[in-house]
N, C-alpha and C positions, 0 to 999 in steps of 0.2 A: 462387794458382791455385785455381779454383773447382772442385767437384768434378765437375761436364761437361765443363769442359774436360782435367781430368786422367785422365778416363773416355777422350776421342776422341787424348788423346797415346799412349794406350796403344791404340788402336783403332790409327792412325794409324801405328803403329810395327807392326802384326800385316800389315795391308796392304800397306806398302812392304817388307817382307823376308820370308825363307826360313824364315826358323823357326829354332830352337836361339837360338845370340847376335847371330843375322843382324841382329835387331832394336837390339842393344847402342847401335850408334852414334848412330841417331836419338832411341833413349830417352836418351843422356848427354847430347848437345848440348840437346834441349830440355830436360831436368829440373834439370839443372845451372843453363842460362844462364838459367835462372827461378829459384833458388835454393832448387829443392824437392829436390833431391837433390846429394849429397856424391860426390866419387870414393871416398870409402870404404865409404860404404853399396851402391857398385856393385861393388865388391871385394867386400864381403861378400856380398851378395847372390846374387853368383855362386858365390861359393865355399859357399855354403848348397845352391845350384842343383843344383852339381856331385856333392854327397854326399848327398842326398836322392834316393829313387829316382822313380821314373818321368822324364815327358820332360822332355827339357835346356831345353825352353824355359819351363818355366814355375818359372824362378829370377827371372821378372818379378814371381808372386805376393809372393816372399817382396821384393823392392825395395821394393814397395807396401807391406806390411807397414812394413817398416824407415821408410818415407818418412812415413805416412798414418796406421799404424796398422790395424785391422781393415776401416775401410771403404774405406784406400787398396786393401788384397789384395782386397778381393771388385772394386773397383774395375777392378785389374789384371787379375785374374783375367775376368773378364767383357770387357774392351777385349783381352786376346789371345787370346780361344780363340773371342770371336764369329764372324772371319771365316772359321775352318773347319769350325765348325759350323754358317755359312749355304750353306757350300759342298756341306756332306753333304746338306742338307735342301734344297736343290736340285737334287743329284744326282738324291735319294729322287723327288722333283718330275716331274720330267726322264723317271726311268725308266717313269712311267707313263702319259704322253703323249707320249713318241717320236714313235711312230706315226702320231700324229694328224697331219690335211695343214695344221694353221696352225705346229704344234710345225717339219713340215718344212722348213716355208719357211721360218721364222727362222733355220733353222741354214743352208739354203742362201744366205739373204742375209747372215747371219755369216760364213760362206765366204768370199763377196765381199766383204767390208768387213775383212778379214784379209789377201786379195790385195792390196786398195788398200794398206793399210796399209803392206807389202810391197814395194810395188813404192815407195813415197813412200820409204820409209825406203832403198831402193837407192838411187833418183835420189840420194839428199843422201849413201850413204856412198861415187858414183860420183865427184858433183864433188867431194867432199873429197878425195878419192884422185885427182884428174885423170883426165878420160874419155882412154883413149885406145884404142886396139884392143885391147891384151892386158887392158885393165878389161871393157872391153863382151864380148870371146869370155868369160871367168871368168865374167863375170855371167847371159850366153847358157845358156853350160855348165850353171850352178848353178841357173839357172832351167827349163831341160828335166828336169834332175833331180830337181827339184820336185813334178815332175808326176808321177816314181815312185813310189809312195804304200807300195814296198819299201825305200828308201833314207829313214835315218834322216838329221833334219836336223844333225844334229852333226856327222855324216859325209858331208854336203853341203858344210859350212860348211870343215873340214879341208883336205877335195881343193882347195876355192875356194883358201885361205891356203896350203898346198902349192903348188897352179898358178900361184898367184901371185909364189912366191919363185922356186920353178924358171925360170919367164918374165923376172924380172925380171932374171937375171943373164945 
């Protein structure tokens, strides 16, 4: 494995998960079935992770380390902390063009490009589940709620799966 591509597996694993070990399972299936890493250098690794202070997730540095050597860790270490450090410094970006009326409109057509999304992703979890009245009222319901900009979507999402079990019996 060439050291770009071992650079965007680690990139590649910061993008697709949560952060802490959320990462683990995409970093073992590729580093493994490439034969750059061991299950016991991810045992270790972690377990280096876990008693080292600061954050949990960068028990990736020390992998790298274990895998690569010093320019595997700077490797690792750079492929997981790039995407929330591009995050911040777009945040930073962000907060000082808000205002401005092309900043605006991008977010209001993000908006809508977030409903579509939204609404595509219902249609396909409505026919999976079979449209039939008590889907489509849940779906009505959960989509007026929507619109409450007071109602947390977790707490959309609950009432929907509640309403839906109480309905179905």
């Amino acid at each position: 494995m060439t050291d770009p591509v071992y650079f965007l597996t680690f990139l590649k694993a910061s993008l697709l998960s949560s952060g802490g070990a959320g990462n683990l399972p995409i970093l073992h299936a590729d580093l493994t079935s490439n034969r750059v890493a061991t299950s016991g250098q991810f045992a270790e690794a972690l377990a280096i992770g876990q008693i080292s202070p600061g954050p949990s997730g960068l028990w990736t540095v020390s992998l790298g380390y274990l895998t690569r050597g010093l320019p595997g860790s700077i490797l690792a270490a750079v492929g997981i902390t790039l995407p929330p450090f591009t995050i911040l410094a777009l945040r930073h970006a962000y907060g000082t063009v808000r205002d401005h009326p092309v900043a605006l409109a991008f977010m209001r057509g993000l908006n809508f490009a977030l409903a579509g999304v939204s609404i595509v992703v219902l249609i396909a979890v409505l026919r999976s589940a079979g449209i039939n009245s008590t889907s489509i009222l849940i779906a009505t319901a959960a989509g007026g709620l929507g619109l409450v900009k007071r109602i947390p979507v977790l707490g959309i999402f609950a009432a929907a799966a509640l309403a839906a079990v109480v309905m179905a019996r």
